[in-house]
C-alpha positions in Angstrom: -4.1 0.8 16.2 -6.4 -2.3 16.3 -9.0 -0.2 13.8 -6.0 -0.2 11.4 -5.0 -3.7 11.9 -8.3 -5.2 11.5 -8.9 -3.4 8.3 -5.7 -4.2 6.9 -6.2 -8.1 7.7 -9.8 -7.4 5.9 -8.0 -5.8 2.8 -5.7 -8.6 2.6 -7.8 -10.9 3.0 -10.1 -9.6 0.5 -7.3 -9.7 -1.7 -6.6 -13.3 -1.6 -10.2 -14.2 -2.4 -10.1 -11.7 -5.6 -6.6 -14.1 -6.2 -8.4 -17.3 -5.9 -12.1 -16.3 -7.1 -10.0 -14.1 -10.5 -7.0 -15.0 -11.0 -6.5 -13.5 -14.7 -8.7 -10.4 -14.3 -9.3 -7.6 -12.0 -5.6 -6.3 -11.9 -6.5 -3.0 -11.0 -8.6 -3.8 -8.3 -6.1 -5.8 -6.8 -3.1 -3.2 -7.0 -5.8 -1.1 -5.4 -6.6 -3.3 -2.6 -2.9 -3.7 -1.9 -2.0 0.0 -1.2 -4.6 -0.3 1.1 -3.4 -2.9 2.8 -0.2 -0.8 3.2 -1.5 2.2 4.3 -3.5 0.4 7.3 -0.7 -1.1 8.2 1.0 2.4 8.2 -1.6 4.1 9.8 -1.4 1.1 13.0 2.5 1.6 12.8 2.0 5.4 13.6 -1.1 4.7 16.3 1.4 1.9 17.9 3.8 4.6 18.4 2.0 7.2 19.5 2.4 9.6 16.4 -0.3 11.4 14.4 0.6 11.2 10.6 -2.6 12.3 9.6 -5.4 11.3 7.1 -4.2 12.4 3.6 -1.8 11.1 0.8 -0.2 14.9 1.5 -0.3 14.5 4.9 1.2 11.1 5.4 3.5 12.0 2.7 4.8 15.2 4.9 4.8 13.1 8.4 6.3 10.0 7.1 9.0 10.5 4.1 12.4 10.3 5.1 13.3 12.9 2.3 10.7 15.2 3.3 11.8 18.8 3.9 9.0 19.1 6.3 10.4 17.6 10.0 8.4 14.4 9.2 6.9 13.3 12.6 7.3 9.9 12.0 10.2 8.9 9.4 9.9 5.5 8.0 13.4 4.1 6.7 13.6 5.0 2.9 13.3 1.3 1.2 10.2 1.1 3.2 9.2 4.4 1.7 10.0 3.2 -1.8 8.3 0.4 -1.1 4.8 2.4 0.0 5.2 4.9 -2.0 5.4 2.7 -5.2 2.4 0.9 -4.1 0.5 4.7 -4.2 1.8 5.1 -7.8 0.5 2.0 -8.9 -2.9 2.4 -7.3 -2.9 5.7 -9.0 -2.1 4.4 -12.6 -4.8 1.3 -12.2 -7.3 4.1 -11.5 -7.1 6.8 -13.6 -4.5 6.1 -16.6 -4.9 3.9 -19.5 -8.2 2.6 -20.1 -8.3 3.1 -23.8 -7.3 -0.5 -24.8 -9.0 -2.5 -22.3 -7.1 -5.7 -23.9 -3.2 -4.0 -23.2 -4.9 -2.6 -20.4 -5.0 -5.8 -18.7 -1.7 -6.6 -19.4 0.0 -4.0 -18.2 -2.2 -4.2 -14.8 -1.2 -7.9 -14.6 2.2 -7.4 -14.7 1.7 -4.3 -12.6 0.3 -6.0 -9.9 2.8 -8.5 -9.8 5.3 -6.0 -8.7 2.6 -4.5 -6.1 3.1 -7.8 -4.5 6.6 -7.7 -4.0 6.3 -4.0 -2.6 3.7 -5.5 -0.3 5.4 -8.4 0.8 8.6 -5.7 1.2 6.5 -3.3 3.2 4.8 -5.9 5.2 8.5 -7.0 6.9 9.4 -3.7 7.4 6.1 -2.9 9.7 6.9 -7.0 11.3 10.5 -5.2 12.1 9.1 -2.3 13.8 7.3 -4.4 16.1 3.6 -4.9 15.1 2.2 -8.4 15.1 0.7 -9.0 11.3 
């Protein structure tokens, strides 16, 4: 669980020096270093309670969605699933969609991101009310 923690703590922080060293560039870098704030944090959630979700996006998808049709090992409640889930979409657009016009690009990533903080901040009470210290 500590592994997790630690590297969560890292991410964030690494994400509030991109904030204060960039603030009006880098959007997709930043979405991206916020899903993986949230899925350290998941990960320490799971090793705090003793539960294996596994290592990837299919894996934790099948262990942790409260829709899943797969006996999830360790449901999460389902806003805090939207919330994670949403942040995985977004990383996944900043990456691999929409380059073309780097200009609109950045735009779209900006206010992109600014929704990726409120799912963060979202997700980030939800593991505080399932009893991890962050």
């Amino acid at each position: 669980m500590q592994n997790h923690l630690e590297q969560a703590k890292h991410n964030q922080e690494f994400l509030s020096e991109m904030e204060t060293a960039f603030p009006q560039k880098f959007f997709d870098w930043k979405i991206t270093i916020s899903f993986y704030v949230a899925i350290h944090y998941l990960q320490a959630l799971a090793d705090h309670k003793g539960i294996e979700i596994g290592q990837t996006h299919n894996d934790i998808e099948r262990n942790v969605n409260p829709n899943s049709c797969w006996n999830p090992r360790m449901q999460i409640s389902t806003g805090a699933w939207r919330e994670y889930k949403n942040l995985f979409q977004y990383s996944l657009t900043a990456r691999y969609d929409g380059i073309e016009d780097k200009e609109i690009f950045e735009e779209l990533k900006r206010l992109d991101y600014i929704e990726c903080i409120k799912h963060l901040d979202n997700f980030k009470k939800y593991i505080k009310s399932q009893g991890l210290n962050i």
